[in-house]
C-alpha positions, 0 to 999 in steps of 0.5 A: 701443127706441132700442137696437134701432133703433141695432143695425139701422142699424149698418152693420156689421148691415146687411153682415150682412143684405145677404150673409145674404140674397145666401146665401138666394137662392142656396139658394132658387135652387138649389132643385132640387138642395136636397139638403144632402148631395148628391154631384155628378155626377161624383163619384158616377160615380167611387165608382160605378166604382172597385173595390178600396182607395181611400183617397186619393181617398175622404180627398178626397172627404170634405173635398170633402164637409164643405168644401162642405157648407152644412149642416155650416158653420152647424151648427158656426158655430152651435156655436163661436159663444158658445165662447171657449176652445179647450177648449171647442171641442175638446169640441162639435166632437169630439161632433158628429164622434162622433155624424157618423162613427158613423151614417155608417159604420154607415149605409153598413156597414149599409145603414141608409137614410131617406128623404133629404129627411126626414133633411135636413129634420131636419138644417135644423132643426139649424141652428134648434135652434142658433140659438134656442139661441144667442139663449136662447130656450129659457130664456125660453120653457121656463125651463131650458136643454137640455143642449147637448153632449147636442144636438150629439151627437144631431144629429151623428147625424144629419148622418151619418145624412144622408150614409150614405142618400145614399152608398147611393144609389150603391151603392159597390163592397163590394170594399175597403168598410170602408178606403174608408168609413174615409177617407172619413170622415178626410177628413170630418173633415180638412175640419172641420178646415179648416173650423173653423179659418176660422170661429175666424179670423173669429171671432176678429177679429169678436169684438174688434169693439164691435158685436159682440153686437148683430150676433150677435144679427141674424147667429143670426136669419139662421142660423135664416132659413137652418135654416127655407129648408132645412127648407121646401124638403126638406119641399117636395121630400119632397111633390112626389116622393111 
């Protein structure tokens, strides 16, 4: 007891908890436009009327995309959390990479769509799924531990899959499709890269911290918190649009 009640006055543990929670209310404020893979207005009205071969701004809007998809950041921050060895990260992040690109370039070349609110709902319990992961709970709970390069890569199918049905709500021009989609997705992955290399950084400097696996524990409480909002708050959205 006297452990845990230490780990929750930590100073460092209650940061932890004040800006989680700044984090959730904004989610919760920006309720209305929830939709983890939403793309601004204006950028729908560009790819609406573009024709031809774009790589450079569809590289940009990629990026554009994974840098400010929140979905995306825990999913991998839940991903690097325990990896110490950048071999180990270059395997996870390539799979979930394998899994987005594949359902989002086939989605959009296909016309493969669902229902957006229910692909994002499962994309919330993503983050879930990773952070009870990180606590072990599935080997308390079950007693075994689910394969985890096998979970990445299912749920990077996923997130793709979430970004194509959104990309075919704008109905992009079929002229120069396949090079447009194709730097889309190279910025997608420019931006994980970006991406990552911030939360490794931080990472970094966090883990040589003494505090740090009793904070980790609070910080993948919080990230499940947040897997929970997205969830509630697409299954919401799914309800009052039907």
């Amino acid at each position: 007891m006297n452990t845990v009640h230490q780990g929750w006055t930590d100073p460092g543990i209650r940061r932890i908890v004040i800006l989680s929670f700044i984090a959730l209310s904004a989610l919760v404020l920006g309720a209305e436009n929830a939709l983890a893979h939403a793309v601004t207005e204006g950028d729908a009205g560009y790819i609406q009327e573009i024709w031809g071969v774009n790589i450079i701004p569809f590289m940009y809007l990629g990026a554009k995309h994974m840098v400010t998809g929140y979905d995306h950041i825990l999913f991998l921050l839940g991903v690097v959390f325990f990896l110490y060895k950048m071999k180990d990260v270059g395997i996870y992040v390539s799979l979930f990479a394998l899994g987005h690109s594949t359902t989002m370039l086939a989605g959009v070349w296909f016309g493969w769509g669902i229902n957006a609110y229910i692909i994002d709902a499962i994309i919330g319990l993503s983050v879930v799924y990773k952070a009870l992961d990180n606590l072990g709970a599935y080997q308390r709970w079950f007693g075994f531990q689910p394969n985890t390069k096998a979970a990445t890569l299912i749920f990077g199918f996923f997130h793709g899959t979430g970004l194509a049905t959104k990309i075919l709500d704008y109905e992009i021009a079929s002229e120069g499709l396949l090079a447009n989609l194709l730097a889309f997705n190279v910025g997608v992955e420019l931006g994980q890269i970006m991406a990552l290399a911030v939360i490794l950084i931080v990472m970094g400097f966090w883990r040589k911290s003494p505090s740090f696996f009793r904070q980790a524990y609070t910080a993948n409480v919080v990230m499940m918190s947040m897997g929970f909002i997205l969830m509630g708050l697409q299954i919401t959205g799914y309800f009052v649009a039907t």
